[in-house]
C-alpha beads as a LAMMPS data file, in Angstrom:
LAMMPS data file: protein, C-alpha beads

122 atoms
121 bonds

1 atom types
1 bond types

-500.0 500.0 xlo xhi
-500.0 500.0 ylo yhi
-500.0 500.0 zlo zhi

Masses

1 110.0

Atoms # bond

1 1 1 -424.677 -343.397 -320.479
2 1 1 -424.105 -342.895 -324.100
3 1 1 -424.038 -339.116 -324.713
4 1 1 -424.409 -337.520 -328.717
5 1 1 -422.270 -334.587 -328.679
6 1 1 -422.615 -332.274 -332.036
7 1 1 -419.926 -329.604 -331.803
8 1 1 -417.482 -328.330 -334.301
9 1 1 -415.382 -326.246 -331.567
10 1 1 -412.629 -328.823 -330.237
11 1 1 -411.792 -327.143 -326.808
12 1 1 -415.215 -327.663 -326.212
13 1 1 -415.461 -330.971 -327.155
14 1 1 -412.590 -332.310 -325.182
15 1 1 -414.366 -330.370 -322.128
16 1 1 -417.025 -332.495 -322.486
17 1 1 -414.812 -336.131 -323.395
18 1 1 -413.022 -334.941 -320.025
19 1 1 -416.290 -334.428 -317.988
20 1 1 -417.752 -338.130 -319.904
21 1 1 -414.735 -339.981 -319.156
22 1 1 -414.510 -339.298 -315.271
23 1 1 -418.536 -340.117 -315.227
24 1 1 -417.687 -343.444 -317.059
25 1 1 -420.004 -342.127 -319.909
26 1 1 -419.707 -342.595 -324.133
27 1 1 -419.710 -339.581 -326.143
28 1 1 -420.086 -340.069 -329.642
29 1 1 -419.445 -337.065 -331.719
30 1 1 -420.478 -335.561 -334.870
31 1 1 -419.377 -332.127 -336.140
32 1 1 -422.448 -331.120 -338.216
33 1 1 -425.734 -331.383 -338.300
34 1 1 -426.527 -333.330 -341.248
35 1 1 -424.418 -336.311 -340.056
36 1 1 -425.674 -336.143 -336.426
37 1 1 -429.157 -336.589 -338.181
38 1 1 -428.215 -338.897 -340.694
39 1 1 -426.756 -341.290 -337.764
40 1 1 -428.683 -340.321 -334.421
41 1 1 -431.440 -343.106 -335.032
42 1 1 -428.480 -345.625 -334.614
43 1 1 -426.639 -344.043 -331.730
44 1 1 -429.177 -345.052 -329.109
45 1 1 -427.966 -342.389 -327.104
46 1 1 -429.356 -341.376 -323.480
47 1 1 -428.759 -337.873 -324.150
48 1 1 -428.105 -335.278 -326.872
49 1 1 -425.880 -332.240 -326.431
50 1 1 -426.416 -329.679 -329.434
51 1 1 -424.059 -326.863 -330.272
52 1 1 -426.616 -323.735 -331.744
53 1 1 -424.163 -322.696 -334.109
54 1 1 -422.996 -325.131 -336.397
55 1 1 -421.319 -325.244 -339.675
56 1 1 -423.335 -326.032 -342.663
57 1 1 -426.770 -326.406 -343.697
58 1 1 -428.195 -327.420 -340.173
59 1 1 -427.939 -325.718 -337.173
60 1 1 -428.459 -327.197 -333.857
61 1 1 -431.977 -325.875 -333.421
62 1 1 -432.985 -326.847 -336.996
63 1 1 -431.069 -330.279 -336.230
64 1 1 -433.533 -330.554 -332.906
65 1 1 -436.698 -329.470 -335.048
66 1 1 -436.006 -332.729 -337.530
67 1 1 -434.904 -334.964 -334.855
68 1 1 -437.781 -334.066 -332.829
69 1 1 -440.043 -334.369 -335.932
70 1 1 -438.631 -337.604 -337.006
71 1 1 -439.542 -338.914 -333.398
72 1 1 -436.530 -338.757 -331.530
73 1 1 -437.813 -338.711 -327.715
74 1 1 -434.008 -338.483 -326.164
75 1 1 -432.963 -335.253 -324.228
76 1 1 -432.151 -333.004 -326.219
77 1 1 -429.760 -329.821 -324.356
78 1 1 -428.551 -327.165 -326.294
79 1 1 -424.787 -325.337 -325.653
80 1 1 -424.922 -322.009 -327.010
81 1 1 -422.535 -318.603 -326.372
82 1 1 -426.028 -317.290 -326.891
83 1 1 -427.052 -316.092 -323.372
84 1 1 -429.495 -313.113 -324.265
85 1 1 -432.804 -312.484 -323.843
86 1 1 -435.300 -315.018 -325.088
87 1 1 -432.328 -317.412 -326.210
88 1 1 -433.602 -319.559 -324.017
89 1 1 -437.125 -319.948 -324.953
90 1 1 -435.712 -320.091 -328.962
91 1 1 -433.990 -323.434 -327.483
92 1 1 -437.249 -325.047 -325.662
93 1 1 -439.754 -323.620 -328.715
94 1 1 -437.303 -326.070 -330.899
95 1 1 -437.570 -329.224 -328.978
96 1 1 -434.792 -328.834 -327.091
97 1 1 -435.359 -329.400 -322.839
98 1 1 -433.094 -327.078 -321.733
99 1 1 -429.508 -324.903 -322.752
100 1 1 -426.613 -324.515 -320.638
101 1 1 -424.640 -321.001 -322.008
102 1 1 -420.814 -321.057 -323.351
103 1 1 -418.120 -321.107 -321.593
104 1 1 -418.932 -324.067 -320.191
105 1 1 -419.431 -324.390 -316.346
106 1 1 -417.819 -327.910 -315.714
107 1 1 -420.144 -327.740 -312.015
108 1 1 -423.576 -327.491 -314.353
109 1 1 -422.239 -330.221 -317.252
110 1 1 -421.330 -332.818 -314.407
111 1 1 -424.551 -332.149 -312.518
112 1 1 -426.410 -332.320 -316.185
113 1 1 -424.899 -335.701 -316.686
114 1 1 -425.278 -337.267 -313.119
115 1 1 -429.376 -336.210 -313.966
116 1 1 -429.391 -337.981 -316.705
117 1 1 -427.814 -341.403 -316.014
118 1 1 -429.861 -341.573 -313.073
119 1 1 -432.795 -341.050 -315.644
120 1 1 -431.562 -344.094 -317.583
121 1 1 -430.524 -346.210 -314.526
122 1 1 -433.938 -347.002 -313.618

Bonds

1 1 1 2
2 1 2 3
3 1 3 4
4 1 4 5
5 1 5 6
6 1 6 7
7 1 7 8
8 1 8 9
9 1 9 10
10 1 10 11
11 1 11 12
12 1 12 13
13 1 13 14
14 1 14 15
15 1 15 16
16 1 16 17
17 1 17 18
18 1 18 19
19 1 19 20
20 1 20 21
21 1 21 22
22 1 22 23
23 1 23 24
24 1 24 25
25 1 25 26
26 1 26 27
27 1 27 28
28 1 28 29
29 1 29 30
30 1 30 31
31 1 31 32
32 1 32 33
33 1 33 34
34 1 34 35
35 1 35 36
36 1 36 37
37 1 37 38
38 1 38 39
39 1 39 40
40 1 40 41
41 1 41 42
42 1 42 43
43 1 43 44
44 1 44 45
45 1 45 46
46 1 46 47
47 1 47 48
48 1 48 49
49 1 49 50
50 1 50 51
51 1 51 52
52 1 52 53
53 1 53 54
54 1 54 55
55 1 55 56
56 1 56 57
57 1 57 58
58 1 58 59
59 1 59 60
60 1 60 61
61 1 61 62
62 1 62 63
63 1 63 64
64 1 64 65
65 1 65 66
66 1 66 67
67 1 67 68
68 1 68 69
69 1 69 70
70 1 70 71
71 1 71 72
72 1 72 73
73 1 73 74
74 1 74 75
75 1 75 76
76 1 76 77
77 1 77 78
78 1 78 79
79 1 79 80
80 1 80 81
81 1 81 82
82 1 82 83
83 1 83 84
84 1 84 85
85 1 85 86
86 1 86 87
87 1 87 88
88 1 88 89
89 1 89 90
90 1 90 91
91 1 91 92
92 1 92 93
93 1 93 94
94 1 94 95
95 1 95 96
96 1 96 97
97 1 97 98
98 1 98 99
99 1 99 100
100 1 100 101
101 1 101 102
102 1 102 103
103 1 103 104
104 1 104 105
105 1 105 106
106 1 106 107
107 1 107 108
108 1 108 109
109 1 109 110
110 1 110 111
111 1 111 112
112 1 112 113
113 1 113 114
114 1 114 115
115 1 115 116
116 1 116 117
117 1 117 118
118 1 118 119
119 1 119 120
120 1 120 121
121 1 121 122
């Protein structure tokens, strides 16, 4: 499965390279949200993992608004320290289809990606 990971925090994205590698998946990486848009058409990736709160002009909610308006159908699941009231619902009203809160729970992400690639195995 070829995974788009948009993350500037680097413990968290070797987390996720970890988790990837020992489910025999590709994560390609971007660190903002401009060039996860600018590229994403190309990636033909199986499923997109958005950091909220990104460095510069785009973050990962207004990156899932454009990719979702451009017509990008992929999965998109938000990672957020956000885990408040109505955070949630912020994620899905922005096209993502679901959020997993920071830290990361390793048990959730692996179960998250064994979904998926069963999605795009048949």
């Amino acid at each position: 499965m070829r995974i788009v990971y948009v993350e500037d925090n680097e413990i968290n994205l070797s987390l996720i390279q970890r988790i990837a590698c020992a489910g025999r998946h590709l994560v390609i990486h971007y660190t903002d949200g401009q060039s996860a848009l600018d590229n994403c058409a190309n990636d033909q990736a199986d499923l997109i993992l958005v950091d909220v709160q990104l460095q510069g002009k785009l973050d990962g909610l207004e990156l899932t608004r454009h990719l979702r308006a451009a017509g990008q159908q992929t999965p998109i699941i938000a990672l957020t320290a956000y885990a408040m009231t109505g955070d949630r619902d912020r994620c899905l009203e922005a096209g993502c289809n679901d959020y997993i809160s920071k830290p990361l729970p390793v048990p959730q992400v692996v179960r998250l990606f064994e979904h998926y690639a069963s999605l795009t195995a048949k």
